[in-house]
N, C-alpha and C positions, 0 to 999 in steps of 0.2 A: 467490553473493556472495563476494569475496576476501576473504577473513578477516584479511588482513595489515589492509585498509581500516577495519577497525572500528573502533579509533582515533578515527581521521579522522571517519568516520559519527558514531561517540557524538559529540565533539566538535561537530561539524552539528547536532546535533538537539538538545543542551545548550541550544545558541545559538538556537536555532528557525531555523537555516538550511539544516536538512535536506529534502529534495523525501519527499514522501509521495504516492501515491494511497489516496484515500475512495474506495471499491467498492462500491455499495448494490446489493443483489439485492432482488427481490421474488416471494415463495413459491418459497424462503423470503424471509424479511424479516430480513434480517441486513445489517453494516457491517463489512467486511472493511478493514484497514489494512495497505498493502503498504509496507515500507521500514525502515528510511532509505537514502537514495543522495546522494551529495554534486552528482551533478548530474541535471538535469533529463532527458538525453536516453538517459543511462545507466537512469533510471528508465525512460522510455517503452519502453526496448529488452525491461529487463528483465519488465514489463507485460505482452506480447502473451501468453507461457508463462501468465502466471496466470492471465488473462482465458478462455483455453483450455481451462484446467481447470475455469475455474467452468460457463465454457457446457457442459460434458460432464454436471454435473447438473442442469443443464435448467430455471436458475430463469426465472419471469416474464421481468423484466428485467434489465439491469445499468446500472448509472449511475456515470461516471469523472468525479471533480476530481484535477487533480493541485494540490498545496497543496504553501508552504513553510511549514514548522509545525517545533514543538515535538510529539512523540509516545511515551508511554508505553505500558506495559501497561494494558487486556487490547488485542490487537490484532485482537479479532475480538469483535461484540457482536450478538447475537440480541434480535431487538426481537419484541414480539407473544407 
């Protein structure tokens, strides 16, 4: 992510019109929060990298929304 952009992102996500994806793994059962990006396709780009990484530890599943939200810390939460 361009760090110049942070700004920009805080602002987005202030407003709740920053793009986020919801990431649900199962075994583990965790909810991984990827973002903020000010646009949607910037998001999806930056997406594939992560979803790569996750498949490399082998959970169950994975399950993608991509949301426009409001998003704080924590941005990773372990359920179960």
């Amino acid at each position: 992510m361009n760090p110049l952009l942070w700004p920009v992102r805080r602002c987005a996500n202030g407003l709740g019109l920053a793009w986020w994806a919801k990431v649900r793994t199962q075994s583990p059962d965790v909810t991984y929060w990827f973002g903020p990006f000010v646009r949607r396709s910037t998001l999806e780009a930056a997406l594939t990298g992560f979803l790569d990484d996750l498949r490399s530890e082998s959970p169950a599943s994975i399950a993608v929304d991509l949301l426009r939200t409001r998003r704080g810390e924590p941005l990773t939460e372990e359920h179960g």
